[in-house]
N, C-alpha and C positions, 0 to 999 in steps of 0.2 A: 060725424068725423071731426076729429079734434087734432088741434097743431101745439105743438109746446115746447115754447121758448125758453134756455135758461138762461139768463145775463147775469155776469158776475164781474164781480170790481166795484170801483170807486172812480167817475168820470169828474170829482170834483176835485178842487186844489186844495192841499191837506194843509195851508194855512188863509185858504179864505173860505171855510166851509161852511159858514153861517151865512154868505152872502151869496154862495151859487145859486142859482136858478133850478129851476124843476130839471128831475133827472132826464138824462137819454133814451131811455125808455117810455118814460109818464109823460114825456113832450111827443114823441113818435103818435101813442096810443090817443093822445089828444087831440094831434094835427092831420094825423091820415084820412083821408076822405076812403079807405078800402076798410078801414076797422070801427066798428059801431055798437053799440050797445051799451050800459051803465058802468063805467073801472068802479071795481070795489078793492080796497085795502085789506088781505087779510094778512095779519100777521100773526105768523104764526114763530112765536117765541120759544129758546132751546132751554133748559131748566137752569136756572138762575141768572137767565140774561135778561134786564129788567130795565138796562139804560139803553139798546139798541134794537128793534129787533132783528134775527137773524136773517129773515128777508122777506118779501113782499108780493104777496100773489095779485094777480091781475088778471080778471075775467073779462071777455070781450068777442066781438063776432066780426070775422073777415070772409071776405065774399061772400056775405049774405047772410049763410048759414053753417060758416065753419067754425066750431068753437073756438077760439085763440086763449091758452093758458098759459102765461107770461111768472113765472119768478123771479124777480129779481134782489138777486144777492149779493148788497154792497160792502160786506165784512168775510173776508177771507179766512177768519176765525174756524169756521162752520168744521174745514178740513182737520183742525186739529181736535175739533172740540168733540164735532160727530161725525163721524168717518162715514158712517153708514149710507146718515142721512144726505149727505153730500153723495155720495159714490153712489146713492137711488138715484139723484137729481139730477148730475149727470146722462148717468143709464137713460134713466128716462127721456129724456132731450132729444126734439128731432131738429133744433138750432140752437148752436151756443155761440152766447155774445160775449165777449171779452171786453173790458171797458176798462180804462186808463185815462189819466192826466198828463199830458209832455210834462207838466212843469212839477210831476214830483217825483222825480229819479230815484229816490229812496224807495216807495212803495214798489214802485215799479220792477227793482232787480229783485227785492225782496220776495214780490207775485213771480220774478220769474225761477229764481233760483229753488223758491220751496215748497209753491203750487202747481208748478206749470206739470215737472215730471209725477205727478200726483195723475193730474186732468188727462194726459197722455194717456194713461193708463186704463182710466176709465171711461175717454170715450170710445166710439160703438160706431165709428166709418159714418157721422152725421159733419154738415157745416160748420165750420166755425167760421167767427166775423171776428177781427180784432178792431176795435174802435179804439185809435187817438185823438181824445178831444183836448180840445182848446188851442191858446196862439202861444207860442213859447214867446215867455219872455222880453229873452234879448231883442227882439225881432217884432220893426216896427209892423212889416207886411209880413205875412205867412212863406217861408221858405220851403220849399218841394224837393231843392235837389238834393239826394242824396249824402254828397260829400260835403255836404254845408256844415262845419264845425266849431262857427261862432258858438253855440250855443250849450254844444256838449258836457259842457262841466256841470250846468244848472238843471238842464230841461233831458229829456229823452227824445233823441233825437230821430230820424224817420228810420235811418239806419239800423238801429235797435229795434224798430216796430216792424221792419220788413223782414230781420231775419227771428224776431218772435214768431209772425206769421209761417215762415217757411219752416219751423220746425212742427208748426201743427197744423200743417197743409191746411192752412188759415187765408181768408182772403180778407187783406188789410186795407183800412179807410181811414184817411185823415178828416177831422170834421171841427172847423176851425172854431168854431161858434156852431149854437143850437137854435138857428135861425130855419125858415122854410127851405129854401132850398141845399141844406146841407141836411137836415131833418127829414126832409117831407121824398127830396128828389135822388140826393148820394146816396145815405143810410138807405132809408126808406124803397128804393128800388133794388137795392143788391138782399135788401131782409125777403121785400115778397116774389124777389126772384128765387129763393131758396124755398120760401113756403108753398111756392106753387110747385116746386120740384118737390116739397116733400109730401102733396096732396097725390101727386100722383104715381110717387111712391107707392102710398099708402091702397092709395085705389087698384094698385096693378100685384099687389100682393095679397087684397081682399079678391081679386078676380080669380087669383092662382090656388087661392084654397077652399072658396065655391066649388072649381072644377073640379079640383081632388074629391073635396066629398061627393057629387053625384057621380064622379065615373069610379069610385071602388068600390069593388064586389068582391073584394077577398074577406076575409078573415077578419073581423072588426076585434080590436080589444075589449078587455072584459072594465066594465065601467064602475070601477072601485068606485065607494061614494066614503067621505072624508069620514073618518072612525069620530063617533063620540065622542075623543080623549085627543084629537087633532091637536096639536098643541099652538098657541099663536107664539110665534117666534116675534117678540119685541126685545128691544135692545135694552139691557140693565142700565139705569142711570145713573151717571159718572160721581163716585167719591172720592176723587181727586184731592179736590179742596182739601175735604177732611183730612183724609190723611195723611196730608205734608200739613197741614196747622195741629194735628195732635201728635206729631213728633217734636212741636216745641215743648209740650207738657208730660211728656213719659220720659224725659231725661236719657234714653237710653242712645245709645255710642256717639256721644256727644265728644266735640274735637276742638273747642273752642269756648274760652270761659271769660267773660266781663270782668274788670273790678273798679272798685272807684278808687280814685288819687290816694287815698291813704292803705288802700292792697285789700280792700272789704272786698266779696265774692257778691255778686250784683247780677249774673243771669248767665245761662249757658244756653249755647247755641250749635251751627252747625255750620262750617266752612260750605259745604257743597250748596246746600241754602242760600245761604249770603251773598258767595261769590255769580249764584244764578241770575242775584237781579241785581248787582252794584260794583262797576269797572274798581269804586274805593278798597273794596273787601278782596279784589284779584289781586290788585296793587298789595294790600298788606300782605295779604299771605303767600306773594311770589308765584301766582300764576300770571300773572302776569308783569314786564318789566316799565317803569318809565316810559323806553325808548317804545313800545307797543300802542301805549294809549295816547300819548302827544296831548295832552288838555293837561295847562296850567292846575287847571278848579280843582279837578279831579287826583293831580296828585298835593297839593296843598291842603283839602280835605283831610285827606291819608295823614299827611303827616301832622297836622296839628291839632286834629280830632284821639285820635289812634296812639296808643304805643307797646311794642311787642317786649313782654318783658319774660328774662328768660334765664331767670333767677329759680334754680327749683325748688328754692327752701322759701321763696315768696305767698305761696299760697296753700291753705288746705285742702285735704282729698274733694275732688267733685262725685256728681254722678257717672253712671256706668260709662266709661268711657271704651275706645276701641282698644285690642289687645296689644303690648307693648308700645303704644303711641300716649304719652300721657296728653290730655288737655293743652294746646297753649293759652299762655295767660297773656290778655291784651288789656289794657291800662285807658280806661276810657279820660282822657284830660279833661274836657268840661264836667264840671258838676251838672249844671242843669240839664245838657245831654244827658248823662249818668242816669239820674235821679227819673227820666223818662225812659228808658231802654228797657223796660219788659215791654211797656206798651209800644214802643217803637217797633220789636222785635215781633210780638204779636199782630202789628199791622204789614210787615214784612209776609211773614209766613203766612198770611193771610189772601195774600197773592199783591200787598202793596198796589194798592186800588182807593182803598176806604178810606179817604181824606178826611173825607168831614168825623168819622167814629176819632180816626188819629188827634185832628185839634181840638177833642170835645176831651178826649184823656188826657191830652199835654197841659188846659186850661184845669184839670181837677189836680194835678200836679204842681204846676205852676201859678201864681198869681199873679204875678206882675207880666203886662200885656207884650213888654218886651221880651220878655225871655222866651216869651212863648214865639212869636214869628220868629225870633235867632232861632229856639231847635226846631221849629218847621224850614229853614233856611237850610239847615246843615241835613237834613232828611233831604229835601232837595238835592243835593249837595252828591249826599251819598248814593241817588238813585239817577242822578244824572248819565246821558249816553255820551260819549266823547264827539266833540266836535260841533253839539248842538245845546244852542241857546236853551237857559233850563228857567221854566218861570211857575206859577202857579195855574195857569192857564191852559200850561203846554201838558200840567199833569192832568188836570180833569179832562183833555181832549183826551187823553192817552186812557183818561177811568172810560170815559164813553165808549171808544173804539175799541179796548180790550175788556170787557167788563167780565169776562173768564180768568183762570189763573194763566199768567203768560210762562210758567217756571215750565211748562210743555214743551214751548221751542229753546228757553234757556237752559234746561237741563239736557237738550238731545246736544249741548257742546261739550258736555263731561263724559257720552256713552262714549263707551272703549277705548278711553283716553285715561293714561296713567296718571293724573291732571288730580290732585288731590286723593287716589284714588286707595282705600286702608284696607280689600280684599281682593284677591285674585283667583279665576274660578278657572280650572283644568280640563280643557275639554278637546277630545282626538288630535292631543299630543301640541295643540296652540293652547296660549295663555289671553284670557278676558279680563282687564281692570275693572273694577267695579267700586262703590262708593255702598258702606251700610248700612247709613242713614238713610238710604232710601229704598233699598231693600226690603230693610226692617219697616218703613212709616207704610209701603203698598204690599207687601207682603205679609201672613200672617207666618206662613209656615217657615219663611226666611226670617222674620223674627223671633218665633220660638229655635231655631238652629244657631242664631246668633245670641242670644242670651239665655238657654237656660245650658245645662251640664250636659252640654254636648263637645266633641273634639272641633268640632269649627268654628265652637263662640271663641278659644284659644288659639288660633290656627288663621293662618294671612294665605296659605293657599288649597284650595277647596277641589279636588276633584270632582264631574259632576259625571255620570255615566248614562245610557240610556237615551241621547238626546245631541243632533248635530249640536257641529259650531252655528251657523246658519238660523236654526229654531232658536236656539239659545239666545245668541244678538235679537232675533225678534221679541224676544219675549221680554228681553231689559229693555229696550224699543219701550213696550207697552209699559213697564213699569216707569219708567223715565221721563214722557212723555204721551201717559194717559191715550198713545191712539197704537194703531198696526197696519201695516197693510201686505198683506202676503200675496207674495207672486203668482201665486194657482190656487189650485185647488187640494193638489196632495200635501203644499206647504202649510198651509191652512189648516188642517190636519192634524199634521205634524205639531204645529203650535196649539191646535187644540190638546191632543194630549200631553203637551208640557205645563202649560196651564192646568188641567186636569189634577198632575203629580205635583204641583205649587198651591194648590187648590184656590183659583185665581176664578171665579167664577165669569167677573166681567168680561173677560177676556178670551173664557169658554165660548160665552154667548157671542160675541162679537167674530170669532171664527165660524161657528156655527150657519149667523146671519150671511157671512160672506160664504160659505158655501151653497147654501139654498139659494142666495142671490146669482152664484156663479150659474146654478145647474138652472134656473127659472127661465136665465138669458140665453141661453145656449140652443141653436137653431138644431132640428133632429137630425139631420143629418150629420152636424158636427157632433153630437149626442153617439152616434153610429160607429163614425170615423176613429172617433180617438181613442186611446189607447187609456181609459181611464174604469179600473176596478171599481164599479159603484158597490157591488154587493162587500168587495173588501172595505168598503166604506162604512158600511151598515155594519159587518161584525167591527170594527173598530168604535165605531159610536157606541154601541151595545157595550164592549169591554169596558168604554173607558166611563161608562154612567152617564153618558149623554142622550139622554130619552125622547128628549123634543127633536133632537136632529135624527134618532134611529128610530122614532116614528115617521116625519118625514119621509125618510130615505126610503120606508117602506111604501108607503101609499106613492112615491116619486117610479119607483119602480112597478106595482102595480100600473099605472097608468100609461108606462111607458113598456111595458112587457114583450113586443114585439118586436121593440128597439134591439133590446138586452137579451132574449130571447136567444139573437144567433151568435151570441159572443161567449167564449170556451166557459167562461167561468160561471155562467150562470145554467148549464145544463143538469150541472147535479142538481138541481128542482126537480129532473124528471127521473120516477124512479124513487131516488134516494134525497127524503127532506132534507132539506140542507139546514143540520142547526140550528142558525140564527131566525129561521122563523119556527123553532119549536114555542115559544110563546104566542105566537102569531098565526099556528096553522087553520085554528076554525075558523078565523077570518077570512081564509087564503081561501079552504076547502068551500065558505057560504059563497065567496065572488067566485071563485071559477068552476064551481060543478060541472057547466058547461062547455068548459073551455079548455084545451088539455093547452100545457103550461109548453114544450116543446113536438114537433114535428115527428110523428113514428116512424 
């Protein structure tokens, strides 16, 4: 019998993280006199994450001989990056620990406002612990009472942690320090109070399906054995990247053009791009005003970097630009700037991570050792956040902890926002803004629609038929921001065959995963209960060329036959083959010879 813990967060302070001490969990497994045996480190890394890893397994034995499997997950990345795998990790959890710093409020609303209704969703009626570690700040001795608001501007205050807790029926712990008895005796007794209640969980639902099987003598199902051709359902690996850094090089509905001081044409780009990762690029092109971002830096940048010139006999024709929207032309003032901006713009669309490749291009550009920190200074500058201290130090913290493309959560601030936005898509009589620089970079079929001698490469608004508003928004979701997560199982669906007609494969597979994850977790009786067509599951998988989920679906239904058996739609089995297993009947006819399919 085995226990498995998931711990997620960051318990350490996000400007003194080279000197924290061992984590909350690796100090737990190290100090409990109830957990024993060798911790081993595995880590196991998500595809191209190579400065973090994604998180940390931990093997070990509590009360003698119960397995304890411990993940701990200190980058909150995972959710955006792999939905899946996160949404297994979860699932799988029979305790999940939440871990926080009072003293970084930033992280903190950020964990709550854009992971938390995520975790909601996917946990499954197990424990959660919210852990606040450390001493706030302000505060010579540790304060407890609630209404204590010295501190509140800086730190996260208890306040915040007890109504985090009460929205996930969370039992909340303040843990001042990672000394013994906040370690060994707070933490430490409320965790093996929950793992003893989840042993005998676990033992008293091992005893209830013992029984089951020696007391029935009915009618046993027919025991399908996995087809040869069983398909393994893994997850397609994300090309994300690529596809927003090979819409720097295919020139196409580009909205925004360089030039140097004397009006030379010096590199084309893409507002939606730009303005994803730098408050400077909002500012210039009026998404946002002054009065919105308040940082000095940041509009001084703007203006003495930048100038929007708006002269139309200034410049020659560009590449394929958006229709009736000509290019604006923006007037780069520095030269030495200038003279770097393909490479600049290359290390942008790259996902603005790759420090060291950036100063290795700007030194083969530049020679002299000053010019080169000015335009590392002004790149700075331009990817600066408002309101926070911008150094070199603070950017490689930010390469370590995001070492994915971040444009995932900066692009989901342009979905269905009229906010730069050069197409508008028609769908059950409401209007969708959309952007077709991004369309075009993760779609293929929205690319061939937008650029070859079709009426919507000319055309700003787009009828789309066949397909909710609802599926629709999910599926720019996916495009926009590389993840999805659909409400059920019939939305899921739904998103599958809009994907399907985009011919969006990732994101085939990704609905597909979450449905087999949906039906795997589902207790039989709720299997029974609900109101859910699986066999109109299986002809639509079939319709729509999705083979590995409409093999599934079938061997799901084999095995489950008894279930489904007394639900209306699955009777035409008996009698009159139903269709969708005309490809499928000698399989049907070898497992059930013996077995008649419904009750005479």
């Amino acid at each position: 019998m085995s226990i498995h813990i998931v711990a997620l967060g960051n318990e350490g302070d996000a400007f003194h993280q080279d000197q924290r001490p061992s984590g909350l969990i690796r100090t737990y497994l190290g100090r409990s006199p109830l957990v024993s045996g060798d911790e081993s480190s595995l880590l196991l890394n998500a595809a191209g994450t190579v400065a973090r890893p994604v998180f940390t397994e931990y093997q070990a034995s509590a009360f003698g001989n119960v397995k304890l499997l411990v993940h701990d997950c200190p980058v909150w990345d995972i959710f955006d990056s792999d939905w899946y795998t996160s949404r297994n990790l979860i699932g799988r959890g029979d305790i999940i620990v939440i871990k926080y710093n009072v003293n970084d409020k930033f992280s903190f609303h950020e964990v709550k406002d854009n992971y938390i209704p995520v975790i909601k969703r996917a946990l499954n009626s197990v424990p959660v612990i919210i852990a606040a570690v450390g001493t706030r700040q302000n505060e010579e001795l540790p304060c407890t009472c609630p209404l204590c608001t010295s501190d509140r501007g800086s730190c996260v205050s208890t306040t915040e942690g007890i109504q985090l807790a009460k929205e996930l029926g969370a039992t909340y712990l303040e843990l001042h320090s990672l000394d013994d008895f906040y370690i060994g005796k707070y933490f430490g007794g409320v965790l093996e109070y929950f793992m003893i209640q989840a042993l005998n969980q676990k033992t008293s639902e091992k005893m209830k399906k013992r029984k089951m099987c020696t007391s029935f003598h009915g009618i046993r199902p027919p025991q399908l054995e996995q087809p040869e051709k069983m398909p393994v359902l893994k997850a397609e690996a994300s090309h994300y990247n690529s596809d927003l850094n090979n819409l720097l090089f295919c020139c196409q509905c580009v909205d925004v053009v360089f030039y140097h001081p004397d009006l030379q044409g010096v590199a084309e780009a893409h507002k939606i791009v730009l303005c994803a990762v730098s408050h400077v690029f909002m500012l210039l092109f009026n998404v946002k005003s002054p009065a919105d971002i308040q940082d000095p830096t940041i509009i001084r940048t703007s203006q003495d970097l930048f100038a929007v010139n708006r002269d139309p006999t200034a410049s020659p024709g560009t590449g394929r630009a958006c229709p009736g929207n000509p290019p604006l032309r923006v007037v780069v003032k520095d030269v030495a700037f200038c003279s770097c901006l393909s490479a600049i713009l290359r290390f942008i669309y790259s996902g603005a991570f790759q420090w060291e490749e950036l100063e290795d291009d700007i030194r083969k550009k530049l020679k002299d050792s000053g010019d080169v920190s000015n335009v590392i200074e002004k790149v700075k500058c331009i990817l600066k956040t408002p309101g926070k201290i911008n150094c070199l130090r603070n950017c490689k913290t930010y390469q370590a902890r995001k070492p994915l493309w971040f444009y995932n959560t900066s692009l989901k601030f342009f979905l269905n926002k009229p906010m730069l936005a050069d197409v508008v898509f028609e769908i059950q009589g409401t209007t969708v803004p959309a952007h077709r620089a991004i369309l075009v970079a993760r779609c293929e079929v929205m690319a061939a629609m937008f650029n070859g001698n079709y009426m919507e490469a000319k055309s700003v608004l787009i009828p789309v038929y066949g397909v909710s508003k609802e599926t629709f928004l999910s599926f720019l979701e996916y495009l926009y921001t590389d993840s999805c997560c659909p409400a059920g199982i019939f939305q899921a669906m739904c998103l599958l065959i809009c994907a399907e007609m985009y011919q969006v494969s990732r994101l085939q597979h990704i609905c597909e995963l979450f449905i087999v994850t949906q039906l795997q977790s589902m207790p039989s009786r709720e299997l029974a209960s609900m109101n859910l067509d699986i066999v109109d599951l299986l002809k639509k998988a079939k319709f729509h060329h999705s083979d590995c989920l409409s093999t599934w679906l079938l061997h799901f239904i084999a095995t489950n036959y008894l279930i489904f058996s007394q639900k209306p739609e699955f009777q035409d089995l008996s009698g009159k083959w139903c269709p969708i297993f005309a490809g499928d009947r000698s399989l049907f006819l070898k497992k059930f010879k013996h077995t008649k399919l419904t009750e005479s």
